[in-house]
N, C-alpha and C positions, 0 to 999 in steps of 0.2 A: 562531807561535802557532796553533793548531790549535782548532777547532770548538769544541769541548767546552772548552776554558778561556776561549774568550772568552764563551760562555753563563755561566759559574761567576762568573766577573768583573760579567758583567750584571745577575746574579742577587744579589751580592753590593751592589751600586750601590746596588740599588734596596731593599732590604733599611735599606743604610746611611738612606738618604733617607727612608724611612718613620720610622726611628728616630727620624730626628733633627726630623721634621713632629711627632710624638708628643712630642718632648720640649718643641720649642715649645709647644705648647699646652699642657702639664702648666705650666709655667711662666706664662704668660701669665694675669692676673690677671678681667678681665674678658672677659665674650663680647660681640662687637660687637654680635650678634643681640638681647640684651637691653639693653631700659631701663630704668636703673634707677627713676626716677620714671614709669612707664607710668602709674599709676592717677592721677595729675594731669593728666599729657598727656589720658587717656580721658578725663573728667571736661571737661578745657578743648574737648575733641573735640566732645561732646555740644553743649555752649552752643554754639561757632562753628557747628555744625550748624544748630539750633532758630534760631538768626540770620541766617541765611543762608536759608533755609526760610519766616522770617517775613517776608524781602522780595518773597518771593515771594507769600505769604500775603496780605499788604497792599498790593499791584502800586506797591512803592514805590522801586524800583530809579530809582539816580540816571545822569541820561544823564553824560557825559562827552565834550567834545568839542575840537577846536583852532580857534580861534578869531584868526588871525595870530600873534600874539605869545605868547595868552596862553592858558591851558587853564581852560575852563568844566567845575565840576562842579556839575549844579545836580538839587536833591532837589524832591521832589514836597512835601514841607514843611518848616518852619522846622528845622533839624539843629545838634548838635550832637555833636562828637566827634574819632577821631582820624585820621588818613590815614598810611600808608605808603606809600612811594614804594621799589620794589625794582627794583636793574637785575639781571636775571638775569645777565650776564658778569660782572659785577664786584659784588661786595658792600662796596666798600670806599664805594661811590657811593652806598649805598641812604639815605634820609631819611624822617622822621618827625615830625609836625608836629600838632599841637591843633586846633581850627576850631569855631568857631561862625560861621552861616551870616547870622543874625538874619532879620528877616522876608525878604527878596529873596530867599530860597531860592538862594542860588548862591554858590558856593566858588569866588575867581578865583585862578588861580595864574600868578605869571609862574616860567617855569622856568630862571630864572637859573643855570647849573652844568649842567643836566640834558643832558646827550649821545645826540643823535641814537642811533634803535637802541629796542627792546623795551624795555618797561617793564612792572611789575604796578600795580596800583593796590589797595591794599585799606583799605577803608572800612569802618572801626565806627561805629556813630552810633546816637544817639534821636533821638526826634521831640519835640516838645511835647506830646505824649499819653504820653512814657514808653516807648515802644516800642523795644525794641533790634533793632539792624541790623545786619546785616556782608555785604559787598557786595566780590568781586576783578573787576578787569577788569583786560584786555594792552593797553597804549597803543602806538601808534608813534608816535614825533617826530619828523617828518624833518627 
């Protein structure tokens, strides 16, 4: 096979394989690129924003700590709301759970299940004044 035919050949390849990218995507119903709910996602954007901002706003960020056994989350006021618990390796692990704090201000968790290794913590919450909060921290469990 000589120069010139195996460029002819290459040229042909590559020709095929474009075709055939193009036909996938002619075919192909949705673009990954778009969401089709964007302007609820935006919308729920905005409020996590303005909650996230307001704990800042009201220096009311809740410490989080380990404490032996058991994991202290405790708020600068009486809370109530919800907590997710995400393992970034594994989603099959993540949990999610309700809380009221009552006056003690502190949310005690024993982390029965929970596997050593990175964790998120994301915290929605009001105060007794009505305030809404939203609050992520990375925990490690060792």
């Amino acid at each position: 096979m000589n120069w010139g035919t195996k460029l002819i050949i290459g040229m042909l390849s590559f020709i095929v394989f474009i075709v055939i990218l193009g036909i996938i995507m002619m075919r192909s119903e949705t673009d990954a690129l778009i969401d089709t709910n964007y302007y609820e996602k935006g919308l729920k954007y905005d409020k996590e924003y303005l909650q996230k901002e307001q704990v800042i706003k009201d220096n009311a960020l809740p410490t989080i700590q380990l404490l032996g056994q058991d994991i202290l989350i405790t708020f600068k006021t009486e809370a109530s709301g919800s907590l997710k618990i995400i393992r970034m390796a594994k989603k099959s692990m993540d949990r999610h759970m309700g809380f009221n704090t009552g006056n003690n201000k502190t949310l005690v968790l024993r982390p029965h299940g929970l596997a050593k290794g990175q964790w998120k913590f994301i915290l929605q919450w009001k105060n007794g004044g009505g305030g809404a909060y939203l609050n992520e921290q990375e925990i490690l469990i060792p």
